[in-house]
matplotlib code that plots the C-alpha trace (Angstrom):
import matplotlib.pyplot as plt

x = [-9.4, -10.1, -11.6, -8.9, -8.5, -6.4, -6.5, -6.4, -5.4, -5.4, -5.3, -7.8, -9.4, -6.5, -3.9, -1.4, 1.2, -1.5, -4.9, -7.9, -8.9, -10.6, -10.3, -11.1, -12.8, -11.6, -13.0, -13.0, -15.2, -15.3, -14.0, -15.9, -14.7, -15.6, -15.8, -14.4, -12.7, -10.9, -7.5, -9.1, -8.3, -4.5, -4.0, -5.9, -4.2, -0.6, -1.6, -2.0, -5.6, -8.8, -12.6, -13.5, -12.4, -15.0, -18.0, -19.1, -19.2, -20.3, -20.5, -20.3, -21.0, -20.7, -17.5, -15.5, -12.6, -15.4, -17.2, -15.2, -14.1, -17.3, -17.7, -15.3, -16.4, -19.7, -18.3, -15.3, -17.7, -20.2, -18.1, -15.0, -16.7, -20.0, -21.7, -23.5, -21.7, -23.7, -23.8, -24.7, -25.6, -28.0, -31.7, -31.2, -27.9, -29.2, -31.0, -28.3, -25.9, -26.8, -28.4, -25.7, -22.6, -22.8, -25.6, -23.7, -21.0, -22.6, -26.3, -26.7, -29.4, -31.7, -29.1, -30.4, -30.4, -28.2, -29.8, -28.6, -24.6, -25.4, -27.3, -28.3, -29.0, -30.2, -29.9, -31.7, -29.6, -30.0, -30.7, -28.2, -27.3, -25.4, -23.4, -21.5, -21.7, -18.8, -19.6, -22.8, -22.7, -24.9, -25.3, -24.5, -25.3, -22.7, -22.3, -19.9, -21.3, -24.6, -27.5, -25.3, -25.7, -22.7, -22.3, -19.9, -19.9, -20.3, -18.9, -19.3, -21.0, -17.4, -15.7, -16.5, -15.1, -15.9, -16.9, -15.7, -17.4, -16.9, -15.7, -18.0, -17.0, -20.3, -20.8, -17.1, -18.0, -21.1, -19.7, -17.0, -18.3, -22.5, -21.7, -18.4, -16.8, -13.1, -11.5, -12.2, -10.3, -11.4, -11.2, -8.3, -7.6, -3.8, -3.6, -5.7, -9.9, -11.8, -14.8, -15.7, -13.4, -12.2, -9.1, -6.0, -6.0, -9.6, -8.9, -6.0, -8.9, -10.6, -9.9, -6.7, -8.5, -10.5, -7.4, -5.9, -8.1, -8.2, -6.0, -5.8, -7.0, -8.3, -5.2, -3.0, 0.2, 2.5, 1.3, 5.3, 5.7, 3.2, 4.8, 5.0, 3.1, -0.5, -0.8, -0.2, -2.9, -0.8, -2.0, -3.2, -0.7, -1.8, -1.8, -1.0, -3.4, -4.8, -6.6, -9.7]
y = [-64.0, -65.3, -69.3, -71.1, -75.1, -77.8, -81.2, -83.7, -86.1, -85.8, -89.7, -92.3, -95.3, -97.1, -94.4, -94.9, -91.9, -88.8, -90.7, -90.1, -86.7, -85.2, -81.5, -78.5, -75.4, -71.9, -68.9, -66.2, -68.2, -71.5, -74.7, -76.8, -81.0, -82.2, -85.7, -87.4, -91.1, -93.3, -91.9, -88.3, -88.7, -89.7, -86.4, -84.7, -85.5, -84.7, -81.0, -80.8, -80.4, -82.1, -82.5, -79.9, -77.2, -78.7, -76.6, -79.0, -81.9, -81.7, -86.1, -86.1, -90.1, -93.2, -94.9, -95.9, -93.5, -90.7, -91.1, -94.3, -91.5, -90.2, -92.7, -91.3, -87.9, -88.5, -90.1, -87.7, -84.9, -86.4, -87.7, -85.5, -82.2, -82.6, -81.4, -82.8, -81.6, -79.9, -82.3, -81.7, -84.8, -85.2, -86.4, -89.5, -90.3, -89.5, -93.1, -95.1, -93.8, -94.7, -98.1, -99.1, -97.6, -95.9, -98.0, -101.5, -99.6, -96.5, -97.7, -98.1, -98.1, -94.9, -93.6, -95.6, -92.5, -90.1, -87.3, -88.9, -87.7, -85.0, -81.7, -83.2, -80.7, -82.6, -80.8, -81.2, -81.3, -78.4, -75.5, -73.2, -73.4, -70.5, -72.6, -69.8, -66.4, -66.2, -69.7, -71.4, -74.8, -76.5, -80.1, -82.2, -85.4, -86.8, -90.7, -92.9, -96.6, -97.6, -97.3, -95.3, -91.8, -89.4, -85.8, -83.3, -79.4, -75.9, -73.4, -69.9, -70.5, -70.5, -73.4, -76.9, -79.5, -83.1, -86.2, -89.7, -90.0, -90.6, -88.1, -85.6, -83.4, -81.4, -80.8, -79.5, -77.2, -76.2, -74.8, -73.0, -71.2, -70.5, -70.7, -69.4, -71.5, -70.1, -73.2, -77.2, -79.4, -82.7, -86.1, -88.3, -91.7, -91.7, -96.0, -98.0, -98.0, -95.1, -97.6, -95.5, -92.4, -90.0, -90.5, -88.6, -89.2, -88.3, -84.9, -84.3, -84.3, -81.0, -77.7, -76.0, -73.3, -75.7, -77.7, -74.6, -74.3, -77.9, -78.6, -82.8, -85.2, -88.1, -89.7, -92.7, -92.9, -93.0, -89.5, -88.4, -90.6, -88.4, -85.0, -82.8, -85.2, -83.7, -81.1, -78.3, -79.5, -79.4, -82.1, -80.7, -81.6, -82.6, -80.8, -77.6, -74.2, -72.6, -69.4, -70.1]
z = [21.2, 17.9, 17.4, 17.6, 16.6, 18.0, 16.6, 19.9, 17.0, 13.1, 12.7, 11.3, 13.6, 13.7, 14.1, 17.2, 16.7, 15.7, 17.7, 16.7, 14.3, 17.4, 17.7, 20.3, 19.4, 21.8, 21.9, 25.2, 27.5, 25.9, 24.7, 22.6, 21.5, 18.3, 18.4, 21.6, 20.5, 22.3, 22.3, 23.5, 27.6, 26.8, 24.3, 26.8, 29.2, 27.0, 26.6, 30.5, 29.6, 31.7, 31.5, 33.2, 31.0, 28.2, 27.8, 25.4, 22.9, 19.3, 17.4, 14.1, 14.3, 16.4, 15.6, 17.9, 16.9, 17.4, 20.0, 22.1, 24.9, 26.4, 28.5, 30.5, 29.7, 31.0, 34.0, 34.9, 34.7, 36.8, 39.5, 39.2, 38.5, 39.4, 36.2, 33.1, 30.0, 26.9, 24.2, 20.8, 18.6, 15.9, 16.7, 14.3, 16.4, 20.0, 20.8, 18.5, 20.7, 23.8, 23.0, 20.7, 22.2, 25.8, 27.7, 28.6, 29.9, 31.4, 32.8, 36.3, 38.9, 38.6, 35.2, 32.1, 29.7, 27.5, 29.1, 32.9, 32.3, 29.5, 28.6, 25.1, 22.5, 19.0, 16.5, 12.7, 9.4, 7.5, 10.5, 12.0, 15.6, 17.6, 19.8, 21.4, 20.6, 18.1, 16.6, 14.6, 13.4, 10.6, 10.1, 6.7, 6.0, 4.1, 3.2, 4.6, 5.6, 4.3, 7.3, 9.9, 9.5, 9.5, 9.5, 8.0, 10.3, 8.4, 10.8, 10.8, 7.3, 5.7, 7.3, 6.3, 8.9, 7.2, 9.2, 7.7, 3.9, 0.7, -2.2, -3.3, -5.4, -6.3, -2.9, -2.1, -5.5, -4.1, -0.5, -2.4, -5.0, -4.2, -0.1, -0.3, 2.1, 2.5, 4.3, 4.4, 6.8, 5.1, 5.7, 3.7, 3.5, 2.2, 0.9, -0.8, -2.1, -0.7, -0.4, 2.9, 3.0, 0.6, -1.1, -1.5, -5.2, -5.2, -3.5, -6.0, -8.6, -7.6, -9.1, -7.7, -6.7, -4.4, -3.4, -2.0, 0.6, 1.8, 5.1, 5.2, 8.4, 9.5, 7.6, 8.5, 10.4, 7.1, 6.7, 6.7, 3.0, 1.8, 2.5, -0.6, -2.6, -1.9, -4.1, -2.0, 0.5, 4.1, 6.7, 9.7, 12.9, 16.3, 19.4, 16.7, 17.0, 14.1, 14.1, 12.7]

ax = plt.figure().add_subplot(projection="3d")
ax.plot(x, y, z, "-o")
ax.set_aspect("equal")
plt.show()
């Protein structure tokens, strides 16, 4: 089999009808979640899906709508099937997110650590990392709030997969035509300021030749008024599979 993807949501944080833009990653012999928000167990759940067909978890960064499920992740696995999941997670985001997000809920007597309910992996912007045999990941810092870091995913060296951040054109220019990056699924706030998140307007901007090979996430629930009016860029549907 081919990698395939399946958005668990395509929504932003406050989404309710498309949850949160998680997504899984299939290959043969393995199943990889990018992301794992809040609304992950109920879409999980939806596809008749459970924990214990994850292999692993790949964070872009710690919002809620990102990483607000792996608390019960990290307990179902434990408890339920009686393993610690691999999880990959950037070195500057490995102590932030326990201390600021996973510790008052998960630490208990002889477990006050990441490493107690996963196999963490860190991983260094910049380097490549074979996460599976048909899949390599490499690690973008890309700006979104001021002081928390967030990053975007090159898979495969041709796929870009954004996290949450702001428009940058030079960048998008730069995968495309030095790396060659053939697809994007990117980010897209649909309404108002992209103080923190990347417009649709600001995505209409690029080069056609860009534009047509941008597939749109991470957008709000009025997604449906925007049909036809992005330029040729689809929106990515949930629970859908692409081939990758």
């Amino acid at each position: 089999m081919e990698l395939q993807l399946q958005m668990l949501g395509t929504g932003n944080a406050f989404a309710k009808t498309n949850y949160n833009n998680n997504a899984l990653v299939y290959s043969n012999d393995f199943t990889l979640l990018i992301d794992c928000g809040i609304t992950a167990p109920v879409s999980l759940y939806e596809l008749g899906r459970n924990w214990g067909q994850i292999d692993a978890c790949l964070i872009t960064h710690i919002h809620a709508d990102h990483v607000g499920g792996l608390e019960e992740f990290a307990f179902q696995m434990k408890y339920v099937y009686k393993r610690r999941p691999v999880l990959y997670i950037a070195e500057s985001l490995v102590q932030p997110l326990w201390d600021h997000t996973l510790k008052g809920g998960m630490s208990q007597e002889n477990m006050n650590t990441l490493a107690d309910f996963f196999e963490v992996r860190p991983l260094q912007e910049g380097n490549i990392y074979s996460l599976f045999p048909s899949l390599t990941v490499q690690l973008i810092r890309t700006p979104h709030i001021t002081g928390k870091n967030s990053y975007s995913l090159v898979l495969n060296g041709d796929i870009f997969y954004s996290a949450d951040m702001t428009f940058q054109p030079e960048l998008l220019k730069k995968l495309v035509y030095e790396r060659g990056v053939k697809r994007i699924f990117h980010e897209c706030q649909l309404i108002g300021p992209g103080e923190v998140h990347t417009t649709l307007e600001e995505l209409k901007s690029l080069p056609e030749d860009i534009r047509s090979l941008i597939s749109l996430m991470h957008y709000g629930d009025e997604f449906t008024d925007f049909e036809g009016k992005t330029s040729g860029m689809p929106f990515l549907k949930q629970h859908q599979i692409y081939e990758l």
